[in-house]
BADRENLO-593052 format. One line per 3 residues: number of its first residue (from 0); their letters; for each residue x, y, z of N, C-alpha, C. Coordinates in steps of 0.2 Angstrom, whole numbers. Layout:
<gulos>
NUM	A	X,Y,Z,X,Y,Z,X,Y,Z; ...
</gulos>
This chain:
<gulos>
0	XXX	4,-6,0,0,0,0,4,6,0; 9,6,5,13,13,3,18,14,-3; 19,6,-5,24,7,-12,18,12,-16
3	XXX	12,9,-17,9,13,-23,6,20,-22; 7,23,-15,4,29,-12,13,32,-15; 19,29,-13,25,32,-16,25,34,-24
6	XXX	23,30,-28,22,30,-35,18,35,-36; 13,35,-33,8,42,-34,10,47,-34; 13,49,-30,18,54,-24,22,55,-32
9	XXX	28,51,-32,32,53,-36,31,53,-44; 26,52,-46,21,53,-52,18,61,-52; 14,62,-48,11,70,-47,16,73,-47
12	XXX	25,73,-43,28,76,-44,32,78,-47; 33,73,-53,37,73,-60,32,77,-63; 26,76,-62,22,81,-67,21,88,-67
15	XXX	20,90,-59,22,97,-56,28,100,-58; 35,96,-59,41,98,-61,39,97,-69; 38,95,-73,36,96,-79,32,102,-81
18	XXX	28,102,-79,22,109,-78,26,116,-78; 31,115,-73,33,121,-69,38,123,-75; 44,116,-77,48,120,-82,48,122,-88
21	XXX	41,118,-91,38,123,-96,34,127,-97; 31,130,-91,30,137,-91,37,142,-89; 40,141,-85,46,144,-87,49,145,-92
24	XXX	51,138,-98,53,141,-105,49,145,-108; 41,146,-109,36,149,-111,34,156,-109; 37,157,-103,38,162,-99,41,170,-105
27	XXX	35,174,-106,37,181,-109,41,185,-105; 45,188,-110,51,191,-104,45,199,-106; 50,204,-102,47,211,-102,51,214,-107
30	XXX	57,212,-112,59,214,-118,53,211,-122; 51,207,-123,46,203,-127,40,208,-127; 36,208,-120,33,212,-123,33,219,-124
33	XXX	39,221,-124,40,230,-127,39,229,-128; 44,224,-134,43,225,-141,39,223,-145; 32,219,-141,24,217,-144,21,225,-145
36	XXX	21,228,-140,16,234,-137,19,239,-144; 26,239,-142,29,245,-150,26,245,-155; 26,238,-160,24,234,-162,16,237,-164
39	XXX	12,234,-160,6,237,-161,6,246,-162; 10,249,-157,8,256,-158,12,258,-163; 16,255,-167,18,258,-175,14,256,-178
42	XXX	10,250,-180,4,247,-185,-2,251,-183; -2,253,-178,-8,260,-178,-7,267,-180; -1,269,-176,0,277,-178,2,276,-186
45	XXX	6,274,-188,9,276,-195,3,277,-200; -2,275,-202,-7,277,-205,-10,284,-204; -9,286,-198,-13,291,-194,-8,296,-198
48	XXX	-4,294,-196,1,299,-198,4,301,-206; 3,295,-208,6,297,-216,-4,302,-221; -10,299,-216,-16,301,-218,-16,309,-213
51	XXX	-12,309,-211,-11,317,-212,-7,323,-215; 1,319,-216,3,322,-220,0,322,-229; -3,317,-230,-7,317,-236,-13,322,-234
54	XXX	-12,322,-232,-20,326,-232,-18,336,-230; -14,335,-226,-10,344,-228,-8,342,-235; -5,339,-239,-3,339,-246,-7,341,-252
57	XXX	-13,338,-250,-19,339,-254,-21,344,-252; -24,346,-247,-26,353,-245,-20,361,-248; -15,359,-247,-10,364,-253,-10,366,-258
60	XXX	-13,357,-261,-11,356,-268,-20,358,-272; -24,358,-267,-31,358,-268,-36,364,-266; -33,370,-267,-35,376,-259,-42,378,-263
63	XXX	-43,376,-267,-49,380,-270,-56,376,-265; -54,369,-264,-60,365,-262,-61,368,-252; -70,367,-253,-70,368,-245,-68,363,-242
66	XXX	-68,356,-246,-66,348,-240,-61,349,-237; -62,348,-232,-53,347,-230,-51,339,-229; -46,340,-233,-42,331,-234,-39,329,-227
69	XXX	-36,335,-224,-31,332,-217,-37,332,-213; -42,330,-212,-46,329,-206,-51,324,-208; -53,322,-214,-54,315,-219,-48,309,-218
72	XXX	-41,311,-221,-36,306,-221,-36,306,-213; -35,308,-209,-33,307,-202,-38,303,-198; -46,303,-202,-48,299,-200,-48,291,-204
75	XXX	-47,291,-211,-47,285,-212,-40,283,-211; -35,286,-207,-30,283,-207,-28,278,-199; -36,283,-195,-37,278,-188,-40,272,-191
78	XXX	-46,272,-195,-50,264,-196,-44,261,-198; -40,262,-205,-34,257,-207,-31,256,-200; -27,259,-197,-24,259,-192,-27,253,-185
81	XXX	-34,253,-184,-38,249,-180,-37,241,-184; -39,243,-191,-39,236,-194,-32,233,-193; -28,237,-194,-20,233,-195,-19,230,-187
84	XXX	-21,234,-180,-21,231,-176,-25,225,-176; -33,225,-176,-35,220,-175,-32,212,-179; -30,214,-185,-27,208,-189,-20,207,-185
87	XXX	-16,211,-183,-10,208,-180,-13,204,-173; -16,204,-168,-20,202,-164,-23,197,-164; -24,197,-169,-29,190,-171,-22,185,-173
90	X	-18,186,-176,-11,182,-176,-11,176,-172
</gulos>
């Protein structure tokens, strides 16, 4: 009876020690995820941003029109910006 309560013993243990040191290889560091978070905040902002300076460029090049392009482009540059997030997330 106690050989098989040992075997249990040392069964559950190996498996707690296996558990244990595959979450630690798995284990994301704090460099990791900087550079996820970076990551995502470049796949957001640069839309934004090139949808504005496109849109001061049009506005230059187009001064007769009431529209204004930099405040068009800046918003379609957050929905692209949203999607390219959502799609790297979904990853």
């Amino acid at each position: 009876m106690e050989q098989n309560s040992d075997k249990k013993l040392k069964k559950s243990l190996q498996s707690n020690v296996t558990k244990i040191e595959k979450a630690e290889r798995e284990r994301k560091t704090v460099l990791s995820q900087t550079i996820y978070l970076g990551t995502v905040g470049i796949i957001f902002i640069l839309p934004v941003i090139i949808g504005a300076y496109a849109g001061v460029w049009l506005d230059n090049k187009l001064k007769g029109f009431s529209f204004s392009w930099t405040i068009s482009l800046i918003f379609l540059g957050i929905v692209i910006g949203a999607i390219n997030v959502y799609l790297f997330m979904k990853e």
